[in-house]
C-alpha positions as CSV (number, residue, x, y, z in Angstrom):
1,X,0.0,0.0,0.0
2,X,1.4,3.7,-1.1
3,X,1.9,6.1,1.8
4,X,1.4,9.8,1.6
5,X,3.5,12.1,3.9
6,X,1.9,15.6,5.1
7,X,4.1,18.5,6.7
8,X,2.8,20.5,9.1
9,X,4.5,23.7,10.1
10,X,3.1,25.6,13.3
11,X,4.9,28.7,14.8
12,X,6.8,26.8,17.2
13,X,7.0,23.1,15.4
14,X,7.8,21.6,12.4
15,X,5.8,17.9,11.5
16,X,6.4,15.4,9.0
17,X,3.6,13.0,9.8
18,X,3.8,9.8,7.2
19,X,-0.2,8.0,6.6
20,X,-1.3,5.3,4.5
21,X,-4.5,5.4,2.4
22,X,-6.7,4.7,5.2
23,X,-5.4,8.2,7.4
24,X,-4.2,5.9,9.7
25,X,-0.8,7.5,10.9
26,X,2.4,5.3,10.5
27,X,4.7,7.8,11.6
28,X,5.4,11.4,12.9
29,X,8.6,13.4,14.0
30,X,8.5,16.8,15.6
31,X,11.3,19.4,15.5
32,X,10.8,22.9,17.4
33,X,12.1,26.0,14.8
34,X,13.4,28.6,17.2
35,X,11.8,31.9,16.8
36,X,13.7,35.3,17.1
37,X,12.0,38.5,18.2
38,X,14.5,41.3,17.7
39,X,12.5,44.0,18.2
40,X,9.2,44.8,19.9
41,X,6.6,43.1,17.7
42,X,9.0,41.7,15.1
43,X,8.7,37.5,15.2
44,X,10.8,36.0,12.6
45,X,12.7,32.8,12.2
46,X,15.8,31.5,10.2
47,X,14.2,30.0,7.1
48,X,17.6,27.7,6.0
49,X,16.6,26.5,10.1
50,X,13.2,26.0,9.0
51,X,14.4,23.9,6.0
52,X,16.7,21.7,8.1
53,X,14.6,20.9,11.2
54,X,11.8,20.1,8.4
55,X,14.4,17.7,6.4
56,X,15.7,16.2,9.8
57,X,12.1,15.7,11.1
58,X,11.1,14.1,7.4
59,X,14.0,11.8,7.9
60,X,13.2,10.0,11.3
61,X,9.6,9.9,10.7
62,X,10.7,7.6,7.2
63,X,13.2,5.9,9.7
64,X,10.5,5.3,12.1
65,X,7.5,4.4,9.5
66,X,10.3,1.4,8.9
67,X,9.4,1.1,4.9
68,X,11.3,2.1,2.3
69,X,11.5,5.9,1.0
70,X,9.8,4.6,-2.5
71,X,6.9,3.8,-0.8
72,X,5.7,7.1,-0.4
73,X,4.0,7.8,-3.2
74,X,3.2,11.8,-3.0
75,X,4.5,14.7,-0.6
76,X,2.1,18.1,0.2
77,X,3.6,20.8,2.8
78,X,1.0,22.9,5.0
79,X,2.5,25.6,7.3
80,X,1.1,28.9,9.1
81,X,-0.4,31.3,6.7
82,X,0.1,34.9,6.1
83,X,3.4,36.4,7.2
84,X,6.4,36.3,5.0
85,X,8.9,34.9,3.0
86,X,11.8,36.4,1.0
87,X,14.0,35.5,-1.9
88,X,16.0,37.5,-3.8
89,X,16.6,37.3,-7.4
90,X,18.8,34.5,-7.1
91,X,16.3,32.2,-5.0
92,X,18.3,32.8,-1.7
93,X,16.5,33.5,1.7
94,X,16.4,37.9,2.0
95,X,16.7,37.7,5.7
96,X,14.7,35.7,8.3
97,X,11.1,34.9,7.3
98,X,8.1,36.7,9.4
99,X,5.6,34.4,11.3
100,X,2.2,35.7,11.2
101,X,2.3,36.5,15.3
102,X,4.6,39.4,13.8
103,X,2.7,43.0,14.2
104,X,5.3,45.7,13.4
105,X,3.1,46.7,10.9
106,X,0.0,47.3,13.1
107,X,-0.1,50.8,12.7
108,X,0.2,50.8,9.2
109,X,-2.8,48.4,8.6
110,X,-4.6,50.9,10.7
111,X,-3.9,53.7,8.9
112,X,-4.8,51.7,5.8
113,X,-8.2,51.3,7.4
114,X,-8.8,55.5,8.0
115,X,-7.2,56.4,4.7
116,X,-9.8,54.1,2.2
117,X,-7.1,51.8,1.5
118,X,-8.6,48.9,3.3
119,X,-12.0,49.5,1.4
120,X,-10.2,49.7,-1.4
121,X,-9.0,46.3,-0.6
122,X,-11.7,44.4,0.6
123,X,-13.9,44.6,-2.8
124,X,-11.1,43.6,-4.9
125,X,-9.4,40.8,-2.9
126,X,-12.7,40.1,-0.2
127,X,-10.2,41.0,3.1
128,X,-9.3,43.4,5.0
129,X,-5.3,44.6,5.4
130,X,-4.2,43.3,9.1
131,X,-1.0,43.3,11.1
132,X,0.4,40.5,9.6
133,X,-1.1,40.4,5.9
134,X,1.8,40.3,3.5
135,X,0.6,43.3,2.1
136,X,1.1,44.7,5.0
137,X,4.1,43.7,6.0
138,X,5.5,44.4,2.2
139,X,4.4,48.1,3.1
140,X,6.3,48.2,6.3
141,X,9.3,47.0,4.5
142,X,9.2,49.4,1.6
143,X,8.8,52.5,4.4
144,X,11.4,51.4,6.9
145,X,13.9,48.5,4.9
146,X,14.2,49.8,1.4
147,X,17.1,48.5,0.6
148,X,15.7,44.6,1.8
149,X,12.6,45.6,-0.1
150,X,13.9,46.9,-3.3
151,X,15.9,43.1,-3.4
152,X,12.8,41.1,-3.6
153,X,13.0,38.4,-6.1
154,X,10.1,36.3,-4.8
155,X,7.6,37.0,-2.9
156,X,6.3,33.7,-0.9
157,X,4.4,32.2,2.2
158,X,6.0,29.5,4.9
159,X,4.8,26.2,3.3
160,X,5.8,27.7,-0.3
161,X,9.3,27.6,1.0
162,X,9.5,24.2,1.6
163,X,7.9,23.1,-1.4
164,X,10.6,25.3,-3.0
165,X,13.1,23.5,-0.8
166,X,11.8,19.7,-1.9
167,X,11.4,20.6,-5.2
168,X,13.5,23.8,-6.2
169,X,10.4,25.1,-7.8
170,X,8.6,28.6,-6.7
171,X,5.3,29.1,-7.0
172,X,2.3,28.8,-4.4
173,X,-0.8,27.5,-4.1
174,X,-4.7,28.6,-5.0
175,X,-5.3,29.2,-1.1
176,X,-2.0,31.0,-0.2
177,X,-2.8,32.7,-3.2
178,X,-5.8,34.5,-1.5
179,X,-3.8,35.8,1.6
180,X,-3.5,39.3,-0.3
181,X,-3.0,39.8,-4.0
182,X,-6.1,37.9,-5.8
183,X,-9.3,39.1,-7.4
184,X,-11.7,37.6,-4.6
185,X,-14.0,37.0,-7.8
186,X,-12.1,35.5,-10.4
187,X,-9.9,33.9,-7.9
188,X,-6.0,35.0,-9.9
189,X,-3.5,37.5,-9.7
190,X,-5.0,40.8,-10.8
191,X,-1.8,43.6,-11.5
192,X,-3.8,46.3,-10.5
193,X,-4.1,44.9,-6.6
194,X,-0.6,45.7,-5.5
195,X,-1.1,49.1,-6.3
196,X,-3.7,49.4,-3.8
197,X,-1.1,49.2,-1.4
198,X,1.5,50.7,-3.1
199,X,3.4,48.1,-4.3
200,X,3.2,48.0,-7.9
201,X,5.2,45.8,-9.6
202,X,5.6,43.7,-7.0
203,X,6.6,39.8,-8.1
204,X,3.8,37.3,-7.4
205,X,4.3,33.6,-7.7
206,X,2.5,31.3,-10.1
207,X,-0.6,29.8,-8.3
208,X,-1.0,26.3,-8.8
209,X,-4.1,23.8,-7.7
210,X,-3.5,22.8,-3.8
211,X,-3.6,18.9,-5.3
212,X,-1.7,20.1,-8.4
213,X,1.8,17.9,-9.0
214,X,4.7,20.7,-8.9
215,X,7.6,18.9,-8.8
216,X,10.0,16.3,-7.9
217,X,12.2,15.5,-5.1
218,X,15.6,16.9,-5.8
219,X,18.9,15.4,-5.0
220,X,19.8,17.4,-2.4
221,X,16.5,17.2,-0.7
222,X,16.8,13.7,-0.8
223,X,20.3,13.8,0.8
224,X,18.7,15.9,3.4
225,X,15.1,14.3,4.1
226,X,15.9,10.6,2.9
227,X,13.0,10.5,0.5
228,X,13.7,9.2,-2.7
229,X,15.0,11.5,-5.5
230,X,12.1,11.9,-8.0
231,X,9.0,11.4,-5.4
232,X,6.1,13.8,-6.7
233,X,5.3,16.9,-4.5
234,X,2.4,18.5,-4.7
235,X,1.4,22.2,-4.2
236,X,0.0,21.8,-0.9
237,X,-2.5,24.5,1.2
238,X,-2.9,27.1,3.5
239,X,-3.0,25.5,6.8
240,X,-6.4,27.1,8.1
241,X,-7.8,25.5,4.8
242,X,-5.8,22.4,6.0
243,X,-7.0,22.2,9.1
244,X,-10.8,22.3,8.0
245,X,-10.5,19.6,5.4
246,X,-8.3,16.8,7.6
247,X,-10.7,17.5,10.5
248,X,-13.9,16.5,8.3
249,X,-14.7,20.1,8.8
250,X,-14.5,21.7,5.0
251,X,-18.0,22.0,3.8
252,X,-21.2,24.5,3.7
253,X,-23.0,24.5,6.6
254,X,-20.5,23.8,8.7
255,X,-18.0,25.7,10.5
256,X,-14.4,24.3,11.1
257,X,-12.9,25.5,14.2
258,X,-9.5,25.3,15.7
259,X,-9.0,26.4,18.9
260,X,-4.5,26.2,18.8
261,X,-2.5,30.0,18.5
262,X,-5.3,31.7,16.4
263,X,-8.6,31.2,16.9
264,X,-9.5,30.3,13.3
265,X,-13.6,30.2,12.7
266,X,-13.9,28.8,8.4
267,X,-17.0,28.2,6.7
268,X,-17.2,27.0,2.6
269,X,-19.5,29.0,0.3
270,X,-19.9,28.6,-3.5
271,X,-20.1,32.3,-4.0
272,X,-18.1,35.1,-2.8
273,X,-19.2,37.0,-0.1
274,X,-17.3,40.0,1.6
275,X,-17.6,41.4,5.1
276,X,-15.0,42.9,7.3
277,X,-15.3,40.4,10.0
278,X,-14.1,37.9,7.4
279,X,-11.1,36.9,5.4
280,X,-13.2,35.8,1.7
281,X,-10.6,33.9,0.7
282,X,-10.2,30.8,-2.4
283,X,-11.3,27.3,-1.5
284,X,-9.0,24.5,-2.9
285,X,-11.4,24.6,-5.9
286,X,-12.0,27.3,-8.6
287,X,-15.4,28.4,-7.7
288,X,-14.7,27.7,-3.9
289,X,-14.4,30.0,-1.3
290,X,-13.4,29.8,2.4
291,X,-15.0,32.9,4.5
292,X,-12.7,32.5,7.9
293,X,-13.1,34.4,10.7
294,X,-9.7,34.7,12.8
295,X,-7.5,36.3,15.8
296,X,-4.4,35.3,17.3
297,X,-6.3,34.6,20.6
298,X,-7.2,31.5,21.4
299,X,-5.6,28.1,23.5
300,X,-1.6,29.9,23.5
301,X,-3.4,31.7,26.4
302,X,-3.9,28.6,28.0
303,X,-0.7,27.2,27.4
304,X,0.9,31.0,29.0
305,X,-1.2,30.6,31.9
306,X,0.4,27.2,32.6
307,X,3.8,28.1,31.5
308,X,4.2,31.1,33.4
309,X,2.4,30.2,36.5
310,X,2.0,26.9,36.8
311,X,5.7,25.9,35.8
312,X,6.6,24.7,39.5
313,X,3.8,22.6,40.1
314,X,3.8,21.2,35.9
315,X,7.4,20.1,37.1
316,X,6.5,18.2,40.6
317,X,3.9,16.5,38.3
318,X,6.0,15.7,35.5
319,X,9.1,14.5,38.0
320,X,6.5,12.2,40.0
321,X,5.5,10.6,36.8
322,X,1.9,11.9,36.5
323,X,0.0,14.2,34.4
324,X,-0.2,17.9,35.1
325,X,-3.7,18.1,33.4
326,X,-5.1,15.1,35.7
327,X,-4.6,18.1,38.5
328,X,-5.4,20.5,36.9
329,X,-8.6,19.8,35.0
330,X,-10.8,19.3,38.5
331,X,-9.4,22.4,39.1
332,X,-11.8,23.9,36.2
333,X,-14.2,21.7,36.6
334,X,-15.0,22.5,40.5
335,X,-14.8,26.1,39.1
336,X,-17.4,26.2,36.7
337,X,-19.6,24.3,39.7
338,X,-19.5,27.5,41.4
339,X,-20.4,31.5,40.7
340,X,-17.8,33.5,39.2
341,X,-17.1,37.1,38.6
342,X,-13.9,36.6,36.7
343,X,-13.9,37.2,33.1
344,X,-10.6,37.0,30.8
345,X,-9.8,38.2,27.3
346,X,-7.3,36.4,25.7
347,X,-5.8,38.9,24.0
348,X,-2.0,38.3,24.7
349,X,-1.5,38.2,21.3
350,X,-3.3,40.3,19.5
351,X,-7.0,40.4,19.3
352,X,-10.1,41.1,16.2
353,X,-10.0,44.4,17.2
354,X,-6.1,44.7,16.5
355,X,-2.7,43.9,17.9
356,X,-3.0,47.0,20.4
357,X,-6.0,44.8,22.1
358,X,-4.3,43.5,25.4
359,X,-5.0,40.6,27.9
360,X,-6.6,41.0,30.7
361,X,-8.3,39.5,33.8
362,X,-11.6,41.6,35.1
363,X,-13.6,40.9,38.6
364,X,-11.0,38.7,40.6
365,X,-12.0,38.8,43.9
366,X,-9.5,37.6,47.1
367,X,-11.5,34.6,47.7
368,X,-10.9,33.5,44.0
369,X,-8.1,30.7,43.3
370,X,-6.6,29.2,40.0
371,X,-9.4,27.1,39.3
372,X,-11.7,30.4,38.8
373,X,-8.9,31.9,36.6
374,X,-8.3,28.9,34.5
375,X,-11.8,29.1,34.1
376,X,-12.0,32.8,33.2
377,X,-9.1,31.6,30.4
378,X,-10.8,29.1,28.9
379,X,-14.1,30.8,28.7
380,X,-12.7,33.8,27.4
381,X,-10.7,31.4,24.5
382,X,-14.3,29.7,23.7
383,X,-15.8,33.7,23.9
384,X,-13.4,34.6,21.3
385,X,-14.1,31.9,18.9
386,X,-17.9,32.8,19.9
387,X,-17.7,36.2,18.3
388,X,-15.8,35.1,15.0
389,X,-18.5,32.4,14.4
390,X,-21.5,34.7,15.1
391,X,-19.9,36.9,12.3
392,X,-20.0,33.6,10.1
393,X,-23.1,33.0,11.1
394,X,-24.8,36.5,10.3
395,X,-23.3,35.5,6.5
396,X,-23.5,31.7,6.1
397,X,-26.2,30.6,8.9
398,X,-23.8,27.6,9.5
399,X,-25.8,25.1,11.8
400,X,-22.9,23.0,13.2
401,X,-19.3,23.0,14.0
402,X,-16.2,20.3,13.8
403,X,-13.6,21.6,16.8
404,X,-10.0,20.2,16.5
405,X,-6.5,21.4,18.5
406,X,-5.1,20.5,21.3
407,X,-7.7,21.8,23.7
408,X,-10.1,20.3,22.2
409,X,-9.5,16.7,23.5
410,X,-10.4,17.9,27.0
411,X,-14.1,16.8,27.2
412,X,-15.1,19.9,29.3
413,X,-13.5,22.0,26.6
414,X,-15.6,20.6,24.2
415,X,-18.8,20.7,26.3
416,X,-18.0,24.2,27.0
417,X,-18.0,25.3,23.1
418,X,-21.2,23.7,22.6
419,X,-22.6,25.6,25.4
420,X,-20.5,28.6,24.5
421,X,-21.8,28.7,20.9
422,X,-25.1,26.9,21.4
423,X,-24.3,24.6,18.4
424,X,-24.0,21.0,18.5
425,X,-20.0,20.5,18.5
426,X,-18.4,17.7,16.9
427,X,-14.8,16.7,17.6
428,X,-12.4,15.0,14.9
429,X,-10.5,11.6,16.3
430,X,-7.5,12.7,13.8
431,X,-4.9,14.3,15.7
432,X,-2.6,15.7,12.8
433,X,-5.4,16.9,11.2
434,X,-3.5,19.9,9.0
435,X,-0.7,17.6,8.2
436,X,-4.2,14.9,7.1
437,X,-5.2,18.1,5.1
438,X,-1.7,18.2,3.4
439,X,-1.9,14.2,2.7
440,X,-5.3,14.6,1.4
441,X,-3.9,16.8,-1.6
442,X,-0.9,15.0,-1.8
443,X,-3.1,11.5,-2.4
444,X,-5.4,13.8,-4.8
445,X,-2.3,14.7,-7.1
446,X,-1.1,11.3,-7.7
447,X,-4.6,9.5,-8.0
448,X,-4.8,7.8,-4.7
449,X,-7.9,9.9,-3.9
450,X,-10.1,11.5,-7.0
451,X,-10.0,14.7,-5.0
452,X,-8.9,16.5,-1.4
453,X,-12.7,15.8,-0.4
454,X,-13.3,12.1,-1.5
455,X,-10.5,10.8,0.9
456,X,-11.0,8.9,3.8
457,X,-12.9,11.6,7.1
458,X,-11.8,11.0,9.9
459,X,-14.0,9.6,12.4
460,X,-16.0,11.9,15.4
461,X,-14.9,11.0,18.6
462,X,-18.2,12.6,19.9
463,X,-21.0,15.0,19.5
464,X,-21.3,17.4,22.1
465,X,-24.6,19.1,22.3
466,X,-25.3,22.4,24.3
467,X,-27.2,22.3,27.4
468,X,-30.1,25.4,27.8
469,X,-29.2,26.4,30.6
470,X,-25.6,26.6,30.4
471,X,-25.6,28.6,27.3
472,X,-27.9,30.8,28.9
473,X,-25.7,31.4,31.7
474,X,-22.7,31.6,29.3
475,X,-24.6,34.0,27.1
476,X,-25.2,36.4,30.2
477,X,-20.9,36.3,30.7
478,X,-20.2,36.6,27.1
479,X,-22.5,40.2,27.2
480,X,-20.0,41.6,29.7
481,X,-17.4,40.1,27.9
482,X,-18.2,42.3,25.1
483,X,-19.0,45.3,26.6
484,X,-15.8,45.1,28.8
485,X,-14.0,44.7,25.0
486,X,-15.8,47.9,24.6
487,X,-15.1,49.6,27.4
488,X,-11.3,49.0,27.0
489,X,-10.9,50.3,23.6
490,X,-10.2,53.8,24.0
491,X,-7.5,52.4,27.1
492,X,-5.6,49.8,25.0
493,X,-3.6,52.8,22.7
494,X,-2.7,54.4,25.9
495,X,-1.7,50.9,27.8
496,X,-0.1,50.2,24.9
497,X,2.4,53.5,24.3
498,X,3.3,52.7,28.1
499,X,5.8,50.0,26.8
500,X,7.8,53.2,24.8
501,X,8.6,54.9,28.4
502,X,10.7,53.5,31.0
């Protein structure tokens, strides 16, 4: 039986994750890609580092999988969207690529948004400009790096990179595609978009179908990865999109959440529809479109909370041999037993109302303890992802939702997003489920699967259906958790321009 391989690059990781026709997984290897942060809200990362912990981590999962290199039969790449990645005219990296955390330029998107720019934008390519749209970023750099900007040879996104690392070929994909430059109705390049931004002339890739065969295995990528010279790769996808279709999620009607760094909120619609609370952006089919609603603020805040103050008591677990979420978890779950005034937005991040939005924790009281803040967190995460899908749900009227990430295999996560949303939930038994998304295409291109969405779905671990009175409850909370967001937008500039003083 052939075997497909899917990588999956995160913000932190980098996943090679080998499958055989069935989605079963066979095999997956994990390396962590160091981030640098050089300058208040710059996050960027070594892109030849990217390549090798992405070639080292192909090479033991093939080592592990124990089958031969030939067996795999097709090779798709999904990574983080948005951000950006350089080459110059020669094809070399032009400095350190920028992860889509990355908000230096936040204050030009929001300039774009008083100016008419942003309208501008959002009828041609169905999105509004944001912190870390390549547009914007492209901007940023032609204002304060001219000489970096005026050296651009290629203009790509973080899975694009790799493909152009396996393969040697540059081009992207139809959903990366989407991220700034394309007509949101005929789905393509158009040249008058990067003047919008003022960045005519700027060199776009060649967009390619995500299941489209793009190239072959090089020699030196097989040297470095172990996969046999010649193995097809294919163009892969955006990982949002990824996410959606490997979870069982991609499809009207539905919405496809992922509760991980960003809280992304997707719904498919067979006709393009613009709003500013979306991104309208291509579907892995001409005449497909994926409306997603998104914020860097979702489960990271969880995972801060328990790195930052929880790291003693993570280690005594850890060093005894047990689980730190078997302690922690009754925690919660005693919380949300009893009343609470605490309420959290998990804006640590960046926010949908910009990347001056800041965290914060509102109505603690001295009788409170972890359990009511870890609470608080995870109510405000599942808030979040609340207001993205009622966004989608004024535009699509989706009627049910597929949840995957990590903190979506903790069942009173799960409970609490059906409550929160007051939509049957439906979680996906495929962990990898971007990396699945990848392998789908992958399979597509070489005929293993007639397309992405006739592949093997993975199967629901469970339905989770909202309880009246609960999302009654949690409807009250999430009405101050709005007007609170309210409240605090006049303060954020101000909290914000405290880091410039010393």
């Amino acid at each position: 039986m052939a075997l497909i391989l899917g990588i999956d690059n995160g913000l932190t990781v980098t996943k090679a994750v080998i499958f055989d026709q069935s989605g079963r997984v066979l095999a997956t290897a994990r390396r962590r890609v160091a981030q640098s942060m050089p300058h208040p809200r710059h996050v960027e990362r070594d892109m030849a580092d990217l390549w090798r912990q992405t070639a080292a981590a192909i090479a033991e999962a093939l080592a592990a999988c124990n089958r031969h290199a030939s067996d795999i039969a097709a090779v798709a790449a999904t990574a983080h969207g948005d951000g950006l990645y350089l080459l110059d005219r020669s094809g070399a990296p032009l400095g350190p690529g920028i992860l889509s955390l990355d908000s230096r330029a936040g204050a030009l998107a929001d300039r774009w948004q008083t100016d008419g720019t942003a309208g501008r934008a959002l009828a041609r390519t169905g999105q509004m400009p944001h912190a870390s749209a390549p547009s914007a970023i492209l901007g940023w750099l032609r204002d304060h790096d001219p000489a970096r900007f005026a050296a651009i040879g290629h203009v790509l996104a973080c899975k694009d990179w790799l493909t152009f690392c396996l393969t040697g070929r540059i081009g992207t994909d139809l959903t990366e595609a989407s991220t700034a430059f394309t007509d949101v109705a005929t789905q393509g390049h158009a040249p008058d978009i990067p003047a919008i931004f003022g960045l005519a002339g700027l060199p776009l890739p060649d967009i390619a179908l995500p299941d489209q065969v793009v190239g072959h295995v090089t020699d030196a990528a097989a040297a470095l990865t172990g996969l046999a010279l010649g193995t097809p790769v294919v163009a892969g996808l955006h990982d949002v999109t990824a996410s959606a279709l490997g979870s069982g999620g991609y499809d009207a009607g539905t919405v496809a959440i992922v509760a991980g760094t960003y809280s992304i909120n997707e719904t498919v619609t067979r006709s393009p529809r613009s709003d500013p609370r979306w991104f309208c952006r291509n579907g892995i089919r001409l005449g497909e479109w994926n409306a997603m609603s998104i914020s860097p603020a979702s489960a990271t805040n969880y995972d801060w909370f328990l790195d930052t103050l929880c790291a003693t008591d993570r280690a005594a677990a850890e060093a005894g041999g047990g689980a730190f979420a078997a302690r922690i978890i009754p925690e919660i779950e005693a919380a949300m037993a009893r009343p609470s005034t605490a309420i959290f937005h998990p804006y640590l991040f960046g926010a949908p109302q910009g990347p001056q939005a800041s965290a914060a924790f509102f109505g603690l009281r001295g009788w409170q303890d972890r359990g009511t803040l870890l609470r608080a967190v995870i109510e405000g995460i599942a808030f979040n992802h609340r207001q993205h899908v009622d966004a989608l749900r004024d535009g699509f009227a989706p009627t049910r939702a597929r949840l995957t990430g990590g903190l979506s295999r903790a069942p009173i996560v799960a409970q609490l997003f059906a409550d929160v949303l007051d939509m049957p939930v439906t979680t996906s038994a495929m962990d990898e489920a971007a990396a699945w998304g990848a392998a789908l295409c992958a399979g597509a291109g070489v005929g293993i699967f007639a397309a992405p969405t006739q592949g093997p779905e993975p199967s629901a671990t469970r339905t989770w259906y909202p309880d009246p009175d609960r999302s009654a409850a949690l409807a009250t909370r999430f009405g101050v958790y709005t007007d609170l967001s309210a409240a605090m937008a006049p303060l954020w500039p101000r909290i914000d321009a405290l880091q410039e003083r010393p």
